[in-house]
Every structure is written in C-alpha cells, then in structure tokens.
C-alpha positions in Angstrom: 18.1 35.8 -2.6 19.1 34.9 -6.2 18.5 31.4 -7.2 20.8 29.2 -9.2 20.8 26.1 -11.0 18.3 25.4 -13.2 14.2 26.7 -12.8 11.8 24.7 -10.4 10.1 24.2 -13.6 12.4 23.0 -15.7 13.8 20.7 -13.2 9.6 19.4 -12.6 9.3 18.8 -16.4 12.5 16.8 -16.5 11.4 14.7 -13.8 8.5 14.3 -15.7 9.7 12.9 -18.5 11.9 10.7 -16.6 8.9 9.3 -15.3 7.1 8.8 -18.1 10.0 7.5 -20.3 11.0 4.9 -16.8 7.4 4.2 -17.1 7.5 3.6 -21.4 10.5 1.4 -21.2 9.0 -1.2 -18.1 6.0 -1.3 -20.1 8.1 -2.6 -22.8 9.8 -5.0 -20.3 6.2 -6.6 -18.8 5.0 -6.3 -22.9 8.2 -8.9 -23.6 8.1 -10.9 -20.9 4.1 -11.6 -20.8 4.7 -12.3 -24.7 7.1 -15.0 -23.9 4.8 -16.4 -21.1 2.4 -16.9 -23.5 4.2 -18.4 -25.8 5.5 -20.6 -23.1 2.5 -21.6 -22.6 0.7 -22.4 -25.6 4.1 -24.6 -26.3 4.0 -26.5 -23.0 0.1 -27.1 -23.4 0.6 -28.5 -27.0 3.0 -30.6 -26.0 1.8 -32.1 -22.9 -1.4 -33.2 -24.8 -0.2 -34.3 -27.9 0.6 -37.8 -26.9 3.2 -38.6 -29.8 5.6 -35.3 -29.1 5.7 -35.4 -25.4 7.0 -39.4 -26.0 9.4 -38.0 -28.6 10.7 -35.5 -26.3 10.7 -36.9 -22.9 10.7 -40.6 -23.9 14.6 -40.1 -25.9 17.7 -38.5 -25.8 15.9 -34.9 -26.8 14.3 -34.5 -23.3 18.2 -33.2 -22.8 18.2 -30.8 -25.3 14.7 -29.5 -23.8 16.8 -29.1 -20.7 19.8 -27.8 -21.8 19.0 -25.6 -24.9 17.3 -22.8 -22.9 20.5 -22.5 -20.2 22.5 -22.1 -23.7 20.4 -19.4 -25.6 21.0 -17.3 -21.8 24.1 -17.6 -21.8 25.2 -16.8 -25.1 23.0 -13.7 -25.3 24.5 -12.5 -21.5 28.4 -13.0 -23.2 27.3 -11.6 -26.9 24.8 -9.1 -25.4 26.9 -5.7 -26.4 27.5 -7.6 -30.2 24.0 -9.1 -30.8 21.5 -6.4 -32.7 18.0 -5.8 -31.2 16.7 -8.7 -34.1 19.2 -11.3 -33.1 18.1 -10.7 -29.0 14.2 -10.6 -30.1 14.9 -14.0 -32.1 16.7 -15.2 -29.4 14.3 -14.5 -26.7 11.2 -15.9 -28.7 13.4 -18.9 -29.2 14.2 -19.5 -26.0 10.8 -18.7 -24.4 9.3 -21.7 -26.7 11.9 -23.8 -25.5 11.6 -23.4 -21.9 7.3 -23.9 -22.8 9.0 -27.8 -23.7 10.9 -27.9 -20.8 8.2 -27.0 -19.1 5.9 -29.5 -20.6 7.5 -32.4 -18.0 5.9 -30.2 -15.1 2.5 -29.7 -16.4 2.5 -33.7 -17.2 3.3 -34.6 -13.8 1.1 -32.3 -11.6 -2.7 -32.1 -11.4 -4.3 -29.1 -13.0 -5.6 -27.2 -10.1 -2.4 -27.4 -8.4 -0.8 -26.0 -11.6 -3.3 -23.4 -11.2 -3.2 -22.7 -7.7 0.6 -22.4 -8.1 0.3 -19.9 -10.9 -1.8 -17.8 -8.8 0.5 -17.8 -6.3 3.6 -17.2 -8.1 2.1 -14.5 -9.6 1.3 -12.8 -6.5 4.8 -13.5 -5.1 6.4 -11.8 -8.5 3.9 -8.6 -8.4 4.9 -7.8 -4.7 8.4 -8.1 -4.8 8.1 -6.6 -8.4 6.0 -3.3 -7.1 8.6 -2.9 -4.0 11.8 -3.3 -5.9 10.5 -0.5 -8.0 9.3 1.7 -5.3 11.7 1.3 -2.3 14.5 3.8 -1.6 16.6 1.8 0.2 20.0 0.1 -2.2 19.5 -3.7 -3.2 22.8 -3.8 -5.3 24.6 -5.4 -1.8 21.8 -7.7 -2.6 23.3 -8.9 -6.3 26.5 -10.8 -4.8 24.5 -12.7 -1.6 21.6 -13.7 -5.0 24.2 -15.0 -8.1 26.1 -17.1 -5.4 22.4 -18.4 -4.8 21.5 -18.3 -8.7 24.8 -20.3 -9.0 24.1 -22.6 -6.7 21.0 -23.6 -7.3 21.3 -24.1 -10.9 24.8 -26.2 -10.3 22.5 -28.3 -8.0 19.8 -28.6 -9.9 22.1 -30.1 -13.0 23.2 -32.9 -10.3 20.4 -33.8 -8.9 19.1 -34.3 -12.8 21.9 -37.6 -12.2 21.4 -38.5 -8.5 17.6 -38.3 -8.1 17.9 -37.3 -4.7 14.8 -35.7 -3.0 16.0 -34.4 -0.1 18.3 -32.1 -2.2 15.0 -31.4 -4.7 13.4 -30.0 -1.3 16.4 -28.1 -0.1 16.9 -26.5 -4.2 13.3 -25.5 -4.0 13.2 -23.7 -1.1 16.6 -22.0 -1.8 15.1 -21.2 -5.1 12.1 -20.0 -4.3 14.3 -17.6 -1.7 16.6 -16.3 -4.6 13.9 -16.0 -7.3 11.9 -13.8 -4.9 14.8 -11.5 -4.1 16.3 -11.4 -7.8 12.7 -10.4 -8.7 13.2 -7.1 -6.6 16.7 -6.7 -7.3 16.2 -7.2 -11.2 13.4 -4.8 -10.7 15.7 -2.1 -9.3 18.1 -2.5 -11.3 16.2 -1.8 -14.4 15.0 1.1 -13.0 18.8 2.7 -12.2 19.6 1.4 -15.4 17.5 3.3 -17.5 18.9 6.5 -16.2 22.4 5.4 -16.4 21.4 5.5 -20.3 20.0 8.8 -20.5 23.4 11.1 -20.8 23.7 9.3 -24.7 22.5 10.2 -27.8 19.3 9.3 -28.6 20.2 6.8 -31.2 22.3 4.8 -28.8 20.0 5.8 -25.9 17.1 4.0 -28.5 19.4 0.8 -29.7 20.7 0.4 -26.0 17.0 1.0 -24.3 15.7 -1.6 -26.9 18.6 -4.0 -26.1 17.9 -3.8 -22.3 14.3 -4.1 -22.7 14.7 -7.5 -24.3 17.2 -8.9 -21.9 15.2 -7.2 -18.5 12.3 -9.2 -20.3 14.5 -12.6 -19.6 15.1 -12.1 -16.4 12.5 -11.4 -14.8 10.7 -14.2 -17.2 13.6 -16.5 -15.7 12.6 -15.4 -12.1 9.1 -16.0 -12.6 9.2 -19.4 -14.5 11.5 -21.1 -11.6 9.5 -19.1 -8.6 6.7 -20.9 -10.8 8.5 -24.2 -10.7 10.0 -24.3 -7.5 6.7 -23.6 -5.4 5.1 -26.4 -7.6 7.9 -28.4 -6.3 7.2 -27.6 -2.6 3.1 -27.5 -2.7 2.2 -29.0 -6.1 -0.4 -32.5 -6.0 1.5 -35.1 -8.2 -1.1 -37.3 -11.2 -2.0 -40.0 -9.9 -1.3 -43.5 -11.9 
C-alpha cells in the first residue's frame, strides 16, 4: 500500500527539532528566571544587613513603594507586552527582580536563617515537581487557568487588605490558599509555555525569534512570581520568627 503524507523520517527529524528548540527556549526561561533569583537575592541580603537602608526602607513611607513597585512593573509589562521590545521587557524584568529582593528584605529580617533555609529547600522542591509534571503530563491544565486567576486574584486582593487590618487568621488562610495556587500555576505556567512555543512556530523566523525572545522573558516572571510567593507563603505557614 502506498503511503502518504510526509516520510517517517522527515516527520522524526521535525519532531526532533521541536524537541530540541522546546528544550532551547525553557533553558532560556530557567536561565532568566534563576538570573533574577539571584539578583533577588544579593539585593534582599544587602539590605537586610545594612542597618541604615533596611531603616530607610522599612522604617518610612518607601517600605510602600518596596511593596507596590513590583505589582506595577507586572502589570504594565502584561498590558504593554505586544508594544514593549525584548530591551524594554529585559530592563523591566531585572528591574523588577531587584525590587521584589527589597520587598523581600522584610521576610529575611523577621525569620531565623535556617528556617529561611529550610523553606528554600522546600520551595524548591515543591516548584521542580510540579515544574517536571506540568511539562511531561498529557492530560489538559488550561481548565485549570480560570479555577487559578480567580485564586491569583484573590489572594493578592487579600493580601493588600490584610497590609491595613493586620489580621492573622486571614494571613493563615492567604498562605495556605497561596501556597495551593502557586503550586498549581507552577504546572499550568509550565504547560503552557510548552503549547506556546508551538503555537509560534507556523511564523517567520524573525517574528518566531522577536516573539520566542519576548515569551522567554515574560515565562521567566511567572514562574519567578510562582516561586518567590510559594517561597513566602510556606515561610509564612512553617517559618521560626527572630526572637527579640
């Protein structure tokens, strides 16, 4: 019988190069994202142990802006994301990864360092799990996407109140809600990078380069924005406060 359709080898080599490109532009994702963890970091170190700065932050009015500013620089490279060029998104990621390492800063002040440590472990293993099986599993988590923004949304509305009301009872209920929604946006966002790299394929390869370059950057921030507040929310639940 006469085949049709394209040869099992051509068909083998394209799925080849899917794979290889797929696995080429997550590199690129993890490259941005660990980049911006570091950076977060080394910010959030330097200014929990410079005495002076973490007082001039935390101790005035700019403690709000180390709040706010980060929520800001997300939103306005989500809405501007098809106008902004790859520079603008690369400054704007590096920007706000150094901001979220001051925001940051309050955590690292108030917890003991092995439970910061112990936490970071954890989310770490948490994030590579759900990471690994949003990329390998077969089965659809795009019903997933409206249950987890509802979440996203409510958390982070939440979250701004309790900033006002103090309460702890709704601090324990945002953390583990959070630490629910950042675990399955880990997978989804995983997944979804994944589908959309070959929605991008049928372009040219200029676009297919600008667009890839784009996504990279902004697949970076949210999975870095999934980690961070898994991060923050289980050192909420299971951190050891300073003493004193």
């Amino acid at each position: 019988m006469q085949q049709t359709g394209q040869p099992r080898g051509v068909l083998s080599t394209e799925v080849s190069q899917y794979d290889e490109g797929l696995r080429k532009n997550l590199t690129g994702v993890f490259a941005y994202m660990s980049g911006g963890l570091i950076l977060s970091a080394l910010v959030a170190f330097a200014v929990a142990n410079i005495a002076p700065v973490s007082a001039l932050i935390f101790g005035t009015p700019l403690k709000w802006g180390a709040i706010f500013a980060p929520l800001v620089l997300v939103m306005f490279a989500s809405f501007r994301f098809e106008r902004l060029s790859i520079g603008a998104l690369q400054v704007i990621f590096w920007g706000f990864a150094a901001l979220m390492g001051v925001s940051v800063a309050s955590t690292l002040l108030a917890s003991t360092g092995a439970s910061i440590v112990q936490t970071f472990l954890g989310a770490s293993i948490i994030f590579l799990v759900m990471a690994l099986w949003g990329y390998t599993t077969k089965r659809d988590l795009s019903g997933w996407g409206s249950f987890l923004m509802i979440g996203l949304i409510g958390v982070i509305g939440a979250s701004i109140l309790n900033l006002f009301v103090a309460s702890g009872a709704l601090a324990l209920t945002l953390s583990v809600v959070g630490v629910l929604v950042f675990t399955g946006l880990t997978a989804w966002d995983m997944q979804r990078l994944r589908n959309d790299y070959f929605a991008h394929q049928g372009a040219g390869e200029i676009a297919v380069h600008t667009n890839l370059g784009k996504l990279q950057i902004m697949g970076a921030l949210s999975l870095y924005l999934n980690f961070i507040n898994l991060f923050q929310m289980l050192l909420s639940l299971f951190g050891q406060r300073q003493e004193g």
